[in-house]
C-alpha positions as CSV (number, residue, x, y, z in Angstrom):
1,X,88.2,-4.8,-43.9
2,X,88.0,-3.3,-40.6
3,X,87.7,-6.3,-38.5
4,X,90.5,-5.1,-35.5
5,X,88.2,-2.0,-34.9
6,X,85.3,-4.1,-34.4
7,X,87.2,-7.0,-32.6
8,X,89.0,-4.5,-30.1
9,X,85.1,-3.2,-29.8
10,X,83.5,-6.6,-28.7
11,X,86.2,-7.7,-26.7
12,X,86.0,-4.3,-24.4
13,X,82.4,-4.9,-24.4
14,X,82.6,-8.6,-23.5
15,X,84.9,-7.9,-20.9
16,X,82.6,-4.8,-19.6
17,X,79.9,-7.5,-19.2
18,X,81.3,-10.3,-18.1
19,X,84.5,-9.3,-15.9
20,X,82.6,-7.2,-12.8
21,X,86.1,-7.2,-10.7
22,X,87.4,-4.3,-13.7
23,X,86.4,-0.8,-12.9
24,X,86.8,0.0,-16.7
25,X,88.4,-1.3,-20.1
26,X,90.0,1.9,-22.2
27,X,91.8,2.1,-25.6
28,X,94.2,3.8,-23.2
29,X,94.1,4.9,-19.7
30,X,93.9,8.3,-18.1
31,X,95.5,9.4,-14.6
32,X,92.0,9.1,-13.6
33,X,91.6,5.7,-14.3
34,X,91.4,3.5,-10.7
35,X,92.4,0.4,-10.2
36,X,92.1,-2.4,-10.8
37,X,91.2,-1.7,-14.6
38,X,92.2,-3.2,-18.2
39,X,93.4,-1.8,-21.2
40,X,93.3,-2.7,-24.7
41,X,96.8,-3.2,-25.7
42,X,99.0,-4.2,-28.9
43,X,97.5,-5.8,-31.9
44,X,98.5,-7.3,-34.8
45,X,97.3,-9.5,-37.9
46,X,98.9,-11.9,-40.2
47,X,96.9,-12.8,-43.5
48,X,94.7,-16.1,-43.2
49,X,93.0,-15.7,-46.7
50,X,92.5,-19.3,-48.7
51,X,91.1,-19.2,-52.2
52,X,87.7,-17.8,-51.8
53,X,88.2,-16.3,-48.2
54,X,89.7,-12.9,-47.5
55,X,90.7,-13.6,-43.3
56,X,93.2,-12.0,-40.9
57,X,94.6,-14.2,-38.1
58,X,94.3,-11.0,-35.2
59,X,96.2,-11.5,-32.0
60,X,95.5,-8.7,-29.3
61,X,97.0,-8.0,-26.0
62,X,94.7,-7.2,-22.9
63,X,96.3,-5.9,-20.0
64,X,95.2,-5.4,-17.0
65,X,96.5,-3.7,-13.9
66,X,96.5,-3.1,-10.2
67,X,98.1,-1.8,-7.0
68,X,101.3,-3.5,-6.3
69,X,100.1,-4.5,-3.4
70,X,97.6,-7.2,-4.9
71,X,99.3,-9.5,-7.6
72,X,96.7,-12.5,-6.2
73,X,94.4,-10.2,-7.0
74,X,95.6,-9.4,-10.3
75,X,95.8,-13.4,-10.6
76,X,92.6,-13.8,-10.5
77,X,91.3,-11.1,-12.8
78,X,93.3,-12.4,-15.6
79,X,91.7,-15.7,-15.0
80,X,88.1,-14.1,-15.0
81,X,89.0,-12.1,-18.7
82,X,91.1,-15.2,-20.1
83,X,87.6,-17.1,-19.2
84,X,85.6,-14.5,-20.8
85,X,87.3,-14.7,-23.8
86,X,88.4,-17.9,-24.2
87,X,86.2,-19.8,-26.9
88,X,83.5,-16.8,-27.4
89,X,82.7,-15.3,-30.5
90,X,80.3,-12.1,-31.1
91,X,79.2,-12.9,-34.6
92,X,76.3,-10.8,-35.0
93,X,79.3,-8.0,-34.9
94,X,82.2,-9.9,-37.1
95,X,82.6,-13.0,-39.1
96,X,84.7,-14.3,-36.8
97,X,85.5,-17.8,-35.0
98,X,86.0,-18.2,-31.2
99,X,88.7,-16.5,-29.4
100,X,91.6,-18.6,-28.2
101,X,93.8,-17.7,-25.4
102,X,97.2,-18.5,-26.0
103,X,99.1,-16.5,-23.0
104,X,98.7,-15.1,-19.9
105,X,101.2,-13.3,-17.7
106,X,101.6,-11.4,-14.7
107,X,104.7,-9.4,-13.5
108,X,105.9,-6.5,-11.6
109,X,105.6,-3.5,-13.4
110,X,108.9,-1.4,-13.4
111,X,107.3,1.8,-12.3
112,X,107.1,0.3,-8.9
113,X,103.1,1.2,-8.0
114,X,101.0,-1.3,-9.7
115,X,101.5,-4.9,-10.9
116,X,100.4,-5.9,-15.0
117,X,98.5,-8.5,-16.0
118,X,99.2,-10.0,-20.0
119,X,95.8,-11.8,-21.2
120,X,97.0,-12.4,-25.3
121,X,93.7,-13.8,-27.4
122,X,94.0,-14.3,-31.0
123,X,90.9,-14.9,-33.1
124,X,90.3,-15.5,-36.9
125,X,88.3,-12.7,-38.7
126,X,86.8,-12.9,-42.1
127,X,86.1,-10.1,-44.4
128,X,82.4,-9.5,-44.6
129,X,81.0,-9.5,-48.1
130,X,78.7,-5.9,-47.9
């Protein structure tokens, strides 16, 4: 079961598609990257299997960040990716159910420069049967 690859996958491309405000969405950012921009962040599973259903419970972390001089900004991108996600499911690419946002967070980052945005989603995955 590779479902995080593929969930991490959809989600950036979701968020490519339906966030226009991001300049980008990276596994990990560069020093090239420019504001304001997302990255995919922590994951994790726990196992959701039943009888005759192998599933994961995934919860992933998208963060997204910006100058420190534009936290409403940064407010209302989180908005805009929380609404992306928030009850959409690609399941041509996973057996998966809809995405649920559960937090959202923004905060002064302690490098001083930019501001970080904390958009968590977690989403049940099943194993596909191929």
């Amino acid at each position: 079961m590779r479902a995080g690859r593929i969930l991490r996958q959809v989600v950036r491309a979701r968020m490519l598609d339906q966030v226009p405000g991001l300049t980008g969405v990276y596994d990990r950012a560069t020093e090239s990257a420019v504001y304001p921009y997302a990255t995919l962040g922590v994951s994790y599973w726990t196992d959701g299997s039943v009888e005759c259903i192998e599933a994961r419970e995934v919860t992933l972390q998208i963060d997204v960040w910006h100058s420190q001089s534009s936290k409403g900004l940064l407010e209302d991108l989180t908005d805009d990716v929380a609404a992306a996600l928030n009850g959409w499911a690609d399941t041509d690419a996973l057996t998966m159910h809809p995405l649920r946002v559960t937090l959202v967070r923004v905060m002064d980052d302690p490098d001083g420069v930019s501001v970080h945005g904390v958009v968590q989603v977690e989403a049940m995955v099943e194993a596909d049967s191929a």
